[in-house]
C-alpha positions as CSV (number, residue, x, y, z in Angstrom):
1,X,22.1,-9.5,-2.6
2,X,18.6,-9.3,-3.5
3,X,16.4,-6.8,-5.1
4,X,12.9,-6.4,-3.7
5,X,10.6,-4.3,-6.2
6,X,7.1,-3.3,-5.0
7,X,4.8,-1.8,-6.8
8,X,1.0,-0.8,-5.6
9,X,-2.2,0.4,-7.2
10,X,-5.4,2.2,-6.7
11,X,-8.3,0.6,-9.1
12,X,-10.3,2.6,-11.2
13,X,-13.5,0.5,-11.3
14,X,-16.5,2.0,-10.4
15,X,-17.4,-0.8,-7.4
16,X,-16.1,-2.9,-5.6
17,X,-17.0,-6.1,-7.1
18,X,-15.5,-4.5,-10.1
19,X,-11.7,-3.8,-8.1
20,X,-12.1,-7.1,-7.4
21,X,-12.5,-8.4,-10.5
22,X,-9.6,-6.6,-11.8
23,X,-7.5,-7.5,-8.9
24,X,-8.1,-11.0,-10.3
25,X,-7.3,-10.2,-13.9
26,X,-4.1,-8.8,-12.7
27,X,-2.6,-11.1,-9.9
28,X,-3.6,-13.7,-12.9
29,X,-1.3,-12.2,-15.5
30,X,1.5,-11.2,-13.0
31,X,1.5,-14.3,-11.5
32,X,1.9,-16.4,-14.7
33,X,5.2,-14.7,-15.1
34,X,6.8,-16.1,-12.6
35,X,7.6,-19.2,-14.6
36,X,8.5,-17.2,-17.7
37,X,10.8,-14.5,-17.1
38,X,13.9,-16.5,-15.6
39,X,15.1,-13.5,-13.9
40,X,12.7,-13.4,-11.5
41,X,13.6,-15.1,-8.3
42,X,10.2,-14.3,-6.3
43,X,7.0,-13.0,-7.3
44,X,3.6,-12.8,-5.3
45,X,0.5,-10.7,-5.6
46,X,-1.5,-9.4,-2.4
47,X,-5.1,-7.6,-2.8
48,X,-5.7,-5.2,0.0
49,X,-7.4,-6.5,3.1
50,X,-8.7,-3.0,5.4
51,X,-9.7,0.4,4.8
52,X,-11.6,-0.3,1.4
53,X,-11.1,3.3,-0.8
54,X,-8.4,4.4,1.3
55,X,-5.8,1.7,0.7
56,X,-4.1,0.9,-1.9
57,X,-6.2,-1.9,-3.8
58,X,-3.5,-4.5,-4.9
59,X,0.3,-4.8,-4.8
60,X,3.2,-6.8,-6.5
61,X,6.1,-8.1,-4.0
62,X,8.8,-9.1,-7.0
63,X,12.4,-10.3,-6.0
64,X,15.3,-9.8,-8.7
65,X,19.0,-10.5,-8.6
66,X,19.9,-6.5,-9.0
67,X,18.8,-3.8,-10.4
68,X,20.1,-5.6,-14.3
69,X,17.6,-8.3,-13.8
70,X,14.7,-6.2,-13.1
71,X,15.5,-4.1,-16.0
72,X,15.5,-7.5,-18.5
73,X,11.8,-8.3,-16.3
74,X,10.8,-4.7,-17.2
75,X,11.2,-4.8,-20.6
76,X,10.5,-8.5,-21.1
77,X,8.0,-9.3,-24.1
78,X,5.9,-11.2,-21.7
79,X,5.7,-8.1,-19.1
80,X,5.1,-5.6,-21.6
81,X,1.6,-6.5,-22.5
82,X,0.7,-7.1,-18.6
83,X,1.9,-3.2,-17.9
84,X,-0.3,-2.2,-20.8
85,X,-3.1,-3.9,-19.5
86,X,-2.4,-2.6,-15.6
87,X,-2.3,0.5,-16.8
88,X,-6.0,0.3,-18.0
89,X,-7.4,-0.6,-15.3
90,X,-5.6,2.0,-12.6
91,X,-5.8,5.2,-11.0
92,X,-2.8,5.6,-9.1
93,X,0.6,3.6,-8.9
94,X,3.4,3.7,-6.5
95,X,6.4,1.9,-6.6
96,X,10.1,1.5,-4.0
97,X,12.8,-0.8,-4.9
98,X,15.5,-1.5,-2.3
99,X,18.1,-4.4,-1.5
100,X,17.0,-7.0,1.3
């Protein structure tokens, strides 16, 4: 059994070379927790391709063991500074977790 956990968010810079930038910042820090939270099994960061301001601007495609593992990710001292930081930089947020 797998947990897939997907998360999406809307920017809130002002352009879009400033989304992009922060897409950037983000997929960074997300990505560099892949090797340092062991309870992740698979983690990769897409930026939104079409409909520019209509989209979603960037989303987070995490795998987890079960729901227990994705708990220890979400409270993980190495996440919790990456959440704050997200949460700067967005407007909107949606999120679905379900078993693949």
């Amino acid at each position: 059994m797998t947990l897939r956990h997907i998360v999406s968010w809307k920017l809130n810079g002002e352009t879009f070379a400033a989304r992009n930038g922060q897409a950037a910042k983000i997929a960074e820090a997300l990505e560099a927790l892949r090797d340092r939270i062991p309870e992740i099994r698979d983690l990769n960061v897409y930026r939104n391709e079409l409909h520019e301001g209509e989209n979603f601007d960037l989303t987070v495609i995490a795998d987890f063991d079960d729901a227990d593992a994705l708990a220890v990710y979400a409270d993980h001292p190495e996440h919790v500074p990456v959440v704050d930081m997200i949460k700067g930089m967005v407007s909107d947020r949606v999120a679905v977790d379900f078993t693949v």
